[in-house]
C-alpha positions as a Python dict, from the first residue, in 0.01 Angstrom:
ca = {
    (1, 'X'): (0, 0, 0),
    (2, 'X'): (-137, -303, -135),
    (3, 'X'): (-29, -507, -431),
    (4, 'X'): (-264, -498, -736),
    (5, 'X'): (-426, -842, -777),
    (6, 'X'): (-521, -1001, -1089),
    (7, 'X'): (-695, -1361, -1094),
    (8, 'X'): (-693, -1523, -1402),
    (9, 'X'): (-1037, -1765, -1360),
    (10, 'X'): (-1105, -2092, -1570),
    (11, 'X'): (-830, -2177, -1800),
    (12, 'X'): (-655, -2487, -1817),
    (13, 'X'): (-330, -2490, -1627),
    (14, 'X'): (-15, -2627, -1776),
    (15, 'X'): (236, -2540, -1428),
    (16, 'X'): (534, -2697, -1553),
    (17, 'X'): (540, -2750, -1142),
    (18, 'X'): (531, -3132, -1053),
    (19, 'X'): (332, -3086, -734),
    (20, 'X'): (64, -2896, -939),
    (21, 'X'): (63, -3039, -1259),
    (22, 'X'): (-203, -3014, -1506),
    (23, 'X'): (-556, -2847, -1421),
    (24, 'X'): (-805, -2920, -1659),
    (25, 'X'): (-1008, -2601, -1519),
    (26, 'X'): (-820, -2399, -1264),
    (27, 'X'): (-746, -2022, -1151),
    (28, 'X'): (-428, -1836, -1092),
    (29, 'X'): (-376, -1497, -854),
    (30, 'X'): (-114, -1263, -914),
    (31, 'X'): (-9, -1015, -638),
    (32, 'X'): (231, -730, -774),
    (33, 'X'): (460, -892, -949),
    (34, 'X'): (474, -1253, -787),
    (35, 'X'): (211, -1549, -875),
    (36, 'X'): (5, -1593, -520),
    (37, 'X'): (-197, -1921, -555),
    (38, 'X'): (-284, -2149, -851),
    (39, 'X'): (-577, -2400, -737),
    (40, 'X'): (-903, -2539, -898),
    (41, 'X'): (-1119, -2314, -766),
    (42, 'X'): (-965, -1933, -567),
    (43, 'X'): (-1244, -1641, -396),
    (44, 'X'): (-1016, -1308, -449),
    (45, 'X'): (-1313, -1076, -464),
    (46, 'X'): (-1083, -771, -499),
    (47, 'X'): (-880, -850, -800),
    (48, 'X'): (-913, -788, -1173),
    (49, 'X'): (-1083, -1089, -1326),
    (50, 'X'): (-934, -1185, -1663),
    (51, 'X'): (-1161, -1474, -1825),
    (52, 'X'): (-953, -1722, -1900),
    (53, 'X'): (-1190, -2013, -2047),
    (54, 'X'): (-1061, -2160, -2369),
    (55, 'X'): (-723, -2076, -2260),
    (56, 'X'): (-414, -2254, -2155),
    (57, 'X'): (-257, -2050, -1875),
    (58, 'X'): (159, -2138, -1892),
    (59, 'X'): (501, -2015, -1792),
    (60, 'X'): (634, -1759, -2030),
    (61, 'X'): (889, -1961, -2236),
    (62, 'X'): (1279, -1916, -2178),
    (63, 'X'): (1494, -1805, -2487),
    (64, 'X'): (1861, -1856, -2386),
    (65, 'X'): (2008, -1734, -2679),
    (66, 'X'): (1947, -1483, -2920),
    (67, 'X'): (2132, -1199, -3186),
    (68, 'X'): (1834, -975, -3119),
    (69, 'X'): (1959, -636, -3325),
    (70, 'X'): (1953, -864, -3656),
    (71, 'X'): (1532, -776, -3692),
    (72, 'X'): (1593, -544, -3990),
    (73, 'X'): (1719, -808, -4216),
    (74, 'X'): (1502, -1027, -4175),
    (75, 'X'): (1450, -1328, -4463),
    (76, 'X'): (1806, -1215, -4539),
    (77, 'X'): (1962, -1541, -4409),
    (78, 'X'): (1718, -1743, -4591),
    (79, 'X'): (1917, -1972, -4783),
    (80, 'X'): (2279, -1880, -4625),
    (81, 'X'): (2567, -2152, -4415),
    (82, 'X'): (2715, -2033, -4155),
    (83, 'X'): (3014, -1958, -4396),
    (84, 'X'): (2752, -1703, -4559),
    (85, 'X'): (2662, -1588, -4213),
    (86, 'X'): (2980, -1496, -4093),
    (87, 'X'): (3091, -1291, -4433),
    (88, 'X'): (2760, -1132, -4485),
    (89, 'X'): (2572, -1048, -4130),
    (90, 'X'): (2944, -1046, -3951),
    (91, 'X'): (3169, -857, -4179),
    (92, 'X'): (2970, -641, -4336),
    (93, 'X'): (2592, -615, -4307),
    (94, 'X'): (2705, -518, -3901),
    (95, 'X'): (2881, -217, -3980),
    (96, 'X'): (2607, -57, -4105),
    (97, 'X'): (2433, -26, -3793),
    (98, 'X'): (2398, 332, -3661),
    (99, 'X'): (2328, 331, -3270),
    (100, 'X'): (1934, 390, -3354),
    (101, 'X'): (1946, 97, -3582),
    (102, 'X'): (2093, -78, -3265),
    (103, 'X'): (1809, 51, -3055),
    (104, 'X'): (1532, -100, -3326),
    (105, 'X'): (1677, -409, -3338),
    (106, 'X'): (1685, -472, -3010),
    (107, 'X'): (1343, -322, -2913),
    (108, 'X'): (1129, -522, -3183),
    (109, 'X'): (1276, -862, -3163),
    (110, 'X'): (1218, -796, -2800),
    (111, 'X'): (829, -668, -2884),
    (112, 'X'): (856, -972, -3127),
    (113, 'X'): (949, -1232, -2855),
    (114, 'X'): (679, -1134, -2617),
    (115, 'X'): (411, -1142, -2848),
    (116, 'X'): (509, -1471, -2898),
    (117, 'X'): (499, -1570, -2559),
    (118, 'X'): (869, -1574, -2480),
    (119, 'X'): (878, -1369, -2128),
    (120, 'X'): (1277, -1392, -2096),
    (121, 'X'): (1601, -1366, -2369),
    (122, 'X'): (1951, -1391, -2366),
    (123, 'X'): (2064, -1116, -2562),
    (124, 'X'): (2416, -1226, -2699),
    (125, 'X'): (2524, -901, -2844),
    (126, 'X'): (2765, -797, -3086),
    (127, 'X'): (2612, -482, -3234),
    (128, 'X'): (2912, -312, -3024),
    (129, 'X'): (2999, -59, -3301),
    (130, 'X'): (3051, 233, -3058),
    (131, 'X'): (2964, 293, -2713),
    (132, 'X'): (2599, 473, -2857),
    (133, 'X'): (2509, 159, -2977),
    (134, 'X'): (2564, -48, -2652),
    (135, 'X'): (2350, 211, -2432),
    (136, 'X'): (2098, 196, -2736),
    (137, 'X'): (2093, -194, -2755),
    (138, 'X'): (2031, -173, -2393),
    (139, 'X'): (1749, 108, -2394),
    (140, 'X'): (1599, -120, -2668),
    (141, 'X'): (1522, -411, -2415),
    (142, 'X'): (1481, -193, -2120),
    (143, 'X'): (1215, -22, -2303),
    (144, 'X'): (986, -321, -2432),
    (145, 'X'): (968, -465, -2082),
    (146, 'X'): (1125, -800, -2182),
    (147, 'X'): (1332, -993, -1879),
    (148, 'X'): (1626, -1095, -1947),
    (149, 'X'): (2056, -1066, -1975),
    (150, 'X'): (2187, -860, -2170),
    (151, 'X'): (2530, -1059, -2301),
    (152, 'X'): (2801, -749, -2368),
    (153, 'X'): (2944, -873, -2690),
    (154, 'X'): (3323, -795, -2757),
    (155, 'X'): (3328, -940, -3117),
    (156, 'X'): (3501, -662, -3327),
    (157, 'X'): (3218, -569, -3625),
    (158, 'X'): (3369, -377, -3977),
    (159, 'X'): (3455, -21, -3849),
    (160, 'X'): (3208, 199, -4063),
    (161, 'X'): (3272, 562, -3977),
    (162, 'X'): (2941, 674, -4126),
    (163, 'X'): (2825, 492, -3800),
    (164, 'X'): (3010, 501, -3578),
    (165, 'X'): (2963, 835, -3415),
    (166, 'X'): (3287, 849, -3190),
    (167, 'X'): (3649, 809, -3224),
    (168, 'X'): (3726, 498, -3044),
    (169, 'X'): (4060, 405, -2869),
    (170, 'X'): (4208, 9, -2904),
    (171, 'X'): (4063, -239, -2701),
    (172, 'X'): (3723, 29, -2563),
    (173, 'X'): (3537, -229, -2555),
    (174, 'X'): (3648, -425, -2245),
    (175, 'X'): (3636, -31, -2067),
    (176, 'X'): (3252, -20, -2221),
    (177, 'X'): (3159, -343, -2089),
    (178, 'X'): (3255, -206, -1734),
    (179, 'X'): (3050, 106, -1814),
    (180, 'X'): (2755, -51, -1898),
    (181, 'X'): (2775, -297, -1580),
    (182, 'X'): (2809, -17, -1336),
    (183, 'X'): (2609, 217, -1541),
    (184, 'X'): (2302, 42, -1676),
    (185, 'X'): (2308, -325, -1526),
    (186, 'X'): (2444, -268, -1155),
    (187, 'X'): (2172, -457, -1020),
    (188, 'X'): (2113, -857, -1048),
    (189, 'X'): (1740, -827, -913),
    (190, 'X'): (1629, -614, -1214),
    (191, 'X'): (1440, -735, -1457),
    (192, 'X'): (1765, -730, -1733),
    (193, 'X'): (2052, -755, -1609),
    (194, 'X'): (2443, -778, -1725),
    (195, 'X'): (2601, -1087, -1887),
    (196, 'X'): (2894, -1134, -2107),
    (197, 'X'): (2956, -1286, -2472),
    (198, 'X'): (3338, -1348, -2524),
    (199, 'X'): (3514, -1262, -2915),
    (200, 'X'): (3420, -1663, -3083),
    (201, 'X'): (3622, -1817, -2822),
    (202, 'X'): (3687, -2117, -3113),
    (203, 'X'): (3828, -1830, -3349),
    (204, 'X'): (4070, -1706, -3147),
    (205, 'X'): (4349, -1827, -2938),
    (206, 'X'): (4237, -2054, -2623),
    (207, 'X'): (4487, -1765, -2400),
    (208, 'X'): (4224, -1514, -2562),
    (209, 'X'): (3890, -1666, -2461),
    (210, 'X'): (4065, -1744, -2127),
    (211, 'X'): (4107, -1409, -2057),
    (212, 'X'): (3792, -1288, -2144),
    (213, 'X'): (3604, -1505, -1943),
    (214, 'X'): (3777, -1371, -1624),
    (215, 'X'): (3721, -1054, -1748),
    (216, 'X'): (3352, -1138, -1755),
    (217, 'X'): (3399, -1270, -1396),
    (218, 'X'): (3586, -971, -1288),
    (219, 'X'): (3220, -785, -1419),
    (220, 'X'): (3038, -970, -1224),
    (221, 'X'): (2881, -1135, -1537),
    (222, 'X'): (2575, -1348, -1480),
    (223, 'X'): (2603, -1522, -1731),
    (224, 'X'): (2930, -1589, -2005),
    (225, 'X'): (2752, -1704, -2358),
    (226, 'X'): (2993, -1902, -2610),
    (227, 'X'): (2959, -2048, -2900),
    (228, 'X'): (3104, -2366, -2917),
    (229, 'X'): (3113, -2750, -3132),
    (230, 'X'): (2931, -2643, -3425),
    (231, 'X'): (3093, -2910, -3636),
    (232, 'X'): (3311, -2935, -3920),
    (233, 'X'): (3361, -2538, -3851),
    (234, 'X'): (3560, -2578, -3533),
    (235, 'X'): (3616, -2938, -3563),
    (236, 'X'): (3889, -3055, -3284),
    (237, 'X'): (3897, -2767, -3081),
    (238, 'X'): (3694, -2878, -2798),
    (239, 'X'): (3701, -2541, -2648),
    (240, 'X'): (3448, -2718, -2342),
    (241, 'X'): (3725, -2963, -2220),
    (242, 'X'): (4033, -2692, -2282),
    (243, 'X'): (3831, -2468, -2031),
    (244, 'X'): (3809, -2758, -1786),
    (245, 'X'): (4131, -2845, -1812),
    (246, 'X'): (4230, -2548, -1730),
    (247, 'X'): (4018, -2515, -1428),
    (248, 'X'): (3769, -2216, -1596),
    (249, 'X'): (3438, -2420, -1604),
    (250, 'X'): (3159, -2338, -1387),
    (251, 'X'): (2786, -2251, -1339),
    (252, 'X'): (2806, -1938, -1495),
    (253, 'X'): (2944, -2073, -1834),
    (254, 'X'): (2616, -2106, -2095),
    (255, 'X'): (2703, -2236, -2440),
    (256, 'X'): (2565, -2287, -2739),
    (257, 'X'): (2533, -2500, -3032),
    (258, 'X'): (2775, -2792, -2910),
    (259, 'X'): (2626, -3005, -3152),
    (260, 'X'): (2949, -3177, -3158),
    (261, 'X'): (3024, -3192, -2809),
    (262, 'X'): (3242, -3498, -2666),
    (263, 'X'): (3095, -3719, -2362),
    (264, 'X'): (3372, -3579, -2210),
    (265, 'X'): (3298, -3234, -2256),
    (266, 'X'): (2919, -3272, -2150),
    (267, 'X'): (3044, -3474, -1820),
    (268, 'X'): (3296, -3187, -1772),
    (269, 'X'): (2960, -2922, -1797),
    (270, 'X'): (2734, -3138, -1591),
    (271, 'X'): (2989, -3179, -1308),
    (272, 'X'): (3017, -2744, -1270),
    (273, 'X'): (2713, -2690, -1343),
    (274, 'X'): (2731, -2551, -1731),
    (275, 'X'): (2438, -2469, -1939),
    (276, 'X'): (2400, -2579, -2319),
    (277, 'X'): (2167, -2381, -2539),
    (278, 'X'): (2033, -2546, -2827),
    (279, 'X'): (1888, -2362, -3127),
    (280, 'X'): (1782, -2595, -3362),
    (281, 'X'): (1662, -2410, -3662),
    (282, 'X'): (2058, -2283, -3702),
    (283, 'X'): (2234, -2585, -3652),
    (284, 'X'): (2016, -2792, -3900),
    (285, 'X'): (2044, -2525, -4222),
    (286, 'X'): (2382, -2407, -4119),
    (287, 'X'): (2577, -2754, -4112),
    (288, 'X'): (2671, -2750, -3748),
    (289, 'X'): (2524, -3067, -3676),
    (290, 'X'): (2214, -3270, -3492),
    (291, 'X'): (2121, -3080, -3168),
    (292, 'X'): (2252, -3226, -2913),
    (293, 'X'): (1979, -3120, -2634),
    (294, 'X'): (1893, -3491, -2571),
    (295, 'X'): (2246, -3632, -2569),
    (296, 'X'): (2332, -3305, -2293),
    (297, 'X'): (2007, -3363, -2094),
    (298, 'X'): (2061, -3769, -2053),
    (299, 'X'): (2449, -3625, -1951),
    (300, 'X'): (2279, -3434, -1677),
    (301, 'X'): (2373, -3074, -1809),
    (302, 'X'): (2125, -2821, -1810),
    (303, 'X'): (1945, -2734, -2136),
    (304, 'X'): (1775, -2521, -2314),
    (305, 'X'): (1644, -2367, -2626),
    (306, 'X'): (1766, -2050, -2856),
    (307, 'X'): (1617, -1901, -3124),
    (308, 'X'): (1926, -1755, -3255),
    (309, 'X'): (1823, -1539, -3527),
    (310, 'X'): (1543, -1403, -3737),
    (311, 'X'): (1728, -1337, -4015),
    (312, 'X'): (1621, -1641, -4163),
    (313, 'X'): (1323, -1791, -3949),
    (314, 'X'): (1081, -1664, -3692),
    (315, 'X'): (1135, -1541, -3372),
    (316, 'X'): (901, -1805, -3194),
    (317, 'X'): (963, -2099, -2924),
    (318, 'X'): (665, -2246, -3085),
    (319, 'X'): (859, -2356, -3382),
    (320, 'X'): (1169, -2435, -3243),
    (321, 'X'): (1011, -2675, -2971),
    (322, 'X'): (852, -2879, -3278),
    (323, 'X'): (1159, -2868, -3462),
    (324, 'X'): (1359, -3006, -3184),
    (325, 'X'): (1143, -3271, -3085),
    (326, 'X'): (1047, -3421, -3437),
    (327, 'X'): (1440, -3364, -3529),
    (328, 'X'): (1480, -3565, -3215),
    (329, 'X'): (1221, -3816, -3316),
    (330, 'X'): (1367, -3841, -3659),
    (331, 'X'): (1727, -3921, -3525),
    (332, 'X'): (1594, -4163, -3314),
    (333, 'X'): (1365, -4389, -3533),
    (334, 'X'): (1652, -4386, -3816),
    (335, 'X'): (1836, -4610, -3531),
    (336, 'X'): (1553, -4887, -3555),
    (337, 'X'): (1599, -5188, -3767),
    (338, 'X'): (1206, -5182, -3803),
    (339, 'X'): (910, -4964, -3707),
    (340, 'X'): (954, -4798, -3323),
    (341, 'X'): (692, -4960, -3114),
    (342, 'X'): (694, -4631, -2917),
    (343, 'X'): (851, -4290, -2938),
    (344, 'X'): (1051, -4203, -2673),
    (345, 'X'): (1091, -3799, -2676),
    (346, 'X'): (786, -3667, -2535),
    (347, 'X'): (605, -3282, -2635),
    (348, 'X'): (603, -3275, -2246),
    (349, 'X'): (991, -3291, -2258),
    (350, 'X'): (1035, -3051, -2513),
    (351, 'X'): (810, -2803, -2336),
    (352, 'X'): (992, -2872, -2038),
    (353, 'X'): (1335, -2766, -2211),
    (354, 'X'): (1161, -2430, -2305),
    (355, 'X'): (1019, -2341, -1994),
    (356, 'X'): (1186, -2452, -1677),
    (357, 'X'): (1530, -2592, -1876),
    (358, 'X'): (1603, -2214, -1948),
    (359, 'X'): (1510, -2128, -1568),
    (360, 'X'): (1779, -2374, -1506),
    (361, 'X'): (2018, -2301, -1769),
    (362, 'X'): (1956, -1911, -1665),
    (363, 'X'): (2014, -2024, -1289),
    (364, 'X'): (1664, -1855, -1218),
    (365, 'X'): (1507, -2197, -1140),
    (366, 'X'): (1339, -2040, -828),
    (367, 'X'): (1229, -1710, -970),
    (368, 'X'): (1090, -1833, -1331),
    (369, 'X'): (1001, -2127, -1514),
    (370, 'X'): (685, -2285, -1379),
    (371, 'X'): (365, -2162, -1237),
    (372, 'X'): (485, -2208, -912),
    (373, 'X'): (323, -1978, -638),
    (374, 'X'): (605, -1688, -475),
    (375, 'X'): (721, -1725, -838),
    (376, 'X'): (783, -1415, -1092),
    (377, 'X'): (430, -1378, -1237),
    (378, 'X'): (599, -1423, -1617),
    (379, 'X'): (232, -1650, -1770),
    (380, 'X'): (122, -1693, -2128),
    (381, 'X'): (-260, -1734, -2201),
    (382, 'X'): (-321, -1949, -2515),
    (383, 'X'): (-611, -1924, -2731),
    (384, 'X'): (-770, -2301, -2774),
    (385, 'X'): (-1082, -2141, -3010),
    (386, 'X'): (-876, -2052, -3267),
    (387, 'X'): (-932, -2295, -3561),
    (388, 'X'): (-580, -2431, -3553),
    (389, 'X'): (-649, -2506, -3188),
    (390, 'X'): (-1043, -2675, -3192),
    (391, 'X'): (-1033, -2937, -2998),
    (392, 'X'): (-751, -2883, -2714),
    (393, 'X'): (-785, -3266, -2605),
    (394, 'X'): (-395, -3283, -2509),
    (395, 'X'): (-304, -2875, -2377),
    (396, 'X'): (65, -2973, -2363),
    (397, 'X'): (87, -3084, -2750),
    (398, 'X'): (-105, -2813, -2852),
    (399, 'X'): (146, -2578, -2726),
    (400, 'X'): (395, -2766, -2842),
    (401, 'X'): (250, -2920, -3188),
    (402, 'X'): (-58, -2686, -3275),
    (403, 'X'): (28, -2319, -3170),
    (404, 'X'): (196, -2047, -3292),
    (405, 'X'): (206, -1649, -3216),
    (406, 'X'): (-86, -1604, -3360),
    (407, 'X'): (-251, -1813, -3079),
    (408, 'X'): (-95, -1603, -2780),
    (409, 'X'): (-411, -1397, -2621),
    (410, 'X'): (-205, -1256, -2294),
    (411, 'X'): (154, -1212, -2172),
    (412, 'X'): (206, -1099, -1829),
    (413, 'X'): (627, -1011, -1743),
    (414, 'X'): (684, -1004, -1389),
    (415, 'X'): (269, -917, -1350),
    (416, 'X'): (287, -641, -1595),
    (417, 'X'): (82, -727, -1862),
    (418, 'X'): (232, -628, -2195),
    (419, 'X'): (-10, -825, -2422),
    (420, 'X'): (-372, -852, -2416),
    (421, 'X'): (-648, -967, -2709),
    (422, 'X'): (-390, -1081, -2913),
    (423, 'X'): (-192, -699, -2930),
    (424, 'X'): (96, -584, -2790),
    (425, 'X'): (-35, -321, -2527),
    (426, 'X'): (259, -43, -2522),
    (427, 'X'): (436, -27, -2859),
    (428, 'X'): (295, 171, -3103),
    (429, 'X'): (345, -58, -3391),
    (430, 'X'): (197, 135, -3710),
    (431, 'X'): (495, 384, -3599),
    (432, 'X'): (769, 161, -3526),
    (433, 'X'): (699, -50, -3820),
    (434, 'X'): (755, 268, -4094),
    (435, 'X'): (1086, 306, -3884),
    (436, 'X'): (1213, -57, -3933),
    (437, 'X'): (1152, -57, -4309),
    (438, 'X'): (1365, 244, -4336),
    (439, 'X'): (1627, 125, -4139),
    (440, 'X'): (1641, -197, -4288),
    (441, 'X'): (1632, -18, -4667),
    (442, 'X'): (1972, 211, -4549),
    (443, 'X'): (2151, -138, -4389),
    (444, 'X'): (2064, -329, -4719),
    (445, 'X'): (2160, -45, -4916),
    (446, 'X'): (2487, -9, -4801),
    (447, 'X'): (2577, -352, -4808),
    (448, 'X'): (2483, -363, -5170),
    (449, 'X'): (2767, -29, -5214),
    (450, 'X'): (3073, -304, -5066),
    (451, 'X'): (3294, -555, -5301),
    (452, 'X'): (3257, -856, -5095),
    (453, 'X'): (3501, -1050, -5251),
    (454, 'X'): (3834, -991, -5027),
    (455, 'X'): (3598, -1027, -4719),
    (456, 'X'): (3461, -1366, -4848),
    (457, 'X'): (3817, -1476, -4973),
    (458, 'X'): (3989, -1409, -4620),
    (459, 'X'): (3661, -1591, -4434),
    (460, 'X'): (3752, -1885, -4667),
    (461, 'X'): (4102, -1925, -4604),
    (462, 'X'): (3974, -1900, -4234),
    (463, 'X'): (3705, -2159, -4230),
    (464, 'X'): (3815, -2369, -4498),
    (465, 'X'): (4166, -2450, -4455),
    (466, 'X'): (4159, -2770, -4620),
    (467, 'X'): (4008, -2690, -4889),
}
């Protein structure tokens, strides 16, 4: 039986591939699932023609890092630290979460990502309430057609029994993790598969987060996600060079933040292998620090960009690549005694972080990432009529400078189109919209029922010892 063959005819082609490059006016053929040929000109009289003129045809971006189930609270975050974060969305506003809360979460910032353009998420999950919610927060992703790893999250949320629909036994979670490895994520060649997210590994004792990562090992995890060097939070623990030192670091170790990373700690990633994902839009509000994707790149680790959370800031690479690169810009130019005569962080390197950086970071180098043919057909078509978008003179800076979601015409996952004429082409959103409201009026409403004040006492005496 023959593949189904789609050529996408006349766009401008941003590959992200070095031997291709940059094609002014150029086609692309998808076959199945894989991209077949990207030239200037390609004859495929039996495929579906998609018109592509006044687009720019590019790799689906990469998000390495994302809290996915926090979509109902939205705008919540707005104006919180990370010391607000971790008493509000962590202690409480979490165990609220019924397993179909779990399941909406998950399946519209999924929906939410690919409209944007973003083809593939880390999903570092700690909505584990019960083992409901896991196969919900799973069944969430599955079912908007989103690649990705799903990152089994053992953090222990408020126990809520109004939620929580089973009576749970100490320590389930490690026994649901195995569960939902051999049950829902067996395979590594599906489109999500399993990863792991340790308890904070710089909250708990370094034995702890030891042991959990060869747990996550003993899984099979493809990726371990960490949060790590976010400042004056966890200044001094260098949880990065601990895990070398103890012989733990390897390829299959992606953190995040790291803002404060040593250049010991980034040599000590770059040597195994280690990923760093960066989400800017967290670490600048919530006091962590100045990314440090330029200082890990120049180190030689691989890097890569997170959006984090939408509960205070859009779901969208779009933003975060111009947030990183004029944060970048900024840091830089502050060093010059005078005016810079140049500026040194390209939008080409930015885009490059978003795109084939998370194919790196993800250790899918040679499956995603670029528009590279026997490559997963993962492609984003850009609108360049749009008025935000008239004239396209430079196609990489006006993805990177100009766009937003608003923008994205097409979105093809592993050559399954899921978006087409700026919609989303299987969710029925007029539906699924009514449900998030009243989902997100329940969570908000609880929350609203709790005295905070011994949970925000204990999370002080926690994070602010000297104080």
């Amino acid at each position: 039986m023959s593949k189904q063959r789609t050529l996408l005819r006349g766009g401008t082609i941003v590959s992200m591939d070095p031997k291709i490059g940059i094609l002014p006016k150029g086609d692309l053929l998808i076959a199945g699932d894989r991209i077949l040929e990207v030239a200037a000109s390609i004859e495929a009289s039996d495929a579906s023609l998609v018109d592509a003129t006044n687009m720019i045809v590019s790799p689906g971006f990469v998000d390495t890092h994302r809290h996915i189930w926090q979509t109902q609270l939205r705008t919540i975050a707005t104006d919180w630290s990370l010391f607000d974060y971790f008493v509000q969305m962590r202690s409480i506003y979490s165990g609220f979460y019924n397993p179909d809360d779990a399941f909406l979460g998950n399946h519209v910032g999924a929906l939410e990502a690919l409209n944007a353009g973003i083809t593939t998420v880390v999903d570092h999950c700690h909505i584990m309430n019960s083992p409901e919610h896991s196969d919900e927060a799973v069944r969430g992703l599955q079912d908007a057609g989103i690649r990705g790893i799903f990152c089994y999250g053992l953090f222990e949320n408020p126990e809520n029994w109004a939620t929580t629909p089973t009576v749970l036994k100490e320590g389930w979670r490690h026994d649901d993790a195995r569960r939902i490895k051999q049950e829902k994520l067996s395979s590594d060649e599906s489109l999500l598969v399993f990863g792991f997210a340790p308890t904070e590994v710089t909250a708990t004792d370094f034995a702890t987060g030891c042991r959990e990562i060869e747990f996550a090992r003993e899984l099979g995890a493809h990726r371990i996600s960490c949060h790590v060097s976010m400042g004056n939070y966890d200044a001094g623990v260098e949880f990065v060079r601990q895990i070398g030192e103890a012989g733990l670091m390897a390829d299959d170790l992606l953190f995040v933040h790291g803002s404060t990373l040593t250049d010991t700690e980034l040599s000590w990633m770059a040597d195994h292998g280690a990923a760093i994902s960066v989400t800017p839009e967290t670490e600048l509000q919530m006091g962590m620090g100045n990314p440090v994707a330029v200082r890990a790149a120049e180190a030689g680790v691989r890097t890569s960009i997170g959006i984090d959370i939408v509960s205070n800031y859009s779901g969208d690479m779009q933003g975060q690549m111009r947030l990183l690169l004029q944060a970048q810009r900024g840091i830089e130019n502050a060093r010059h005694a005078g005016p810079p005569r140049e500026i040194r962080f390209k939008a080409k390197d930015v885009l490059e972080v978003s795109t084939m950086g998370g194919a790196r970071a993800l250790g899918w180098e040679s499956r995603i990432g670029s528009l590279t043919p026997g490559k997963q057909a993962d492609i984003v078509l850009t609108r360049c009529d749009d008025i935000n978008m008239v004239p396209c003179i430079d196609p990489v800076g006006a993805l990177v400078l100009n766009a937003n979601p608003s923008n994205v015409d097409s979105v093809y996952v592993s050559g399954r189109q899921v978006k087409g004429g700026g919609e989303l082409m299987h969710a029925d959103w007029p539906v699924i919209r009514e449900r998030v409201r009243r989902s997100s009026e329940r969570i908000v409403n609880g929350f609203d029922s709790i005295d905070r004040r011994a949970i925000e006492d204990a999370a002080a005496n926690l994070m602010f010892t000297d104080s």
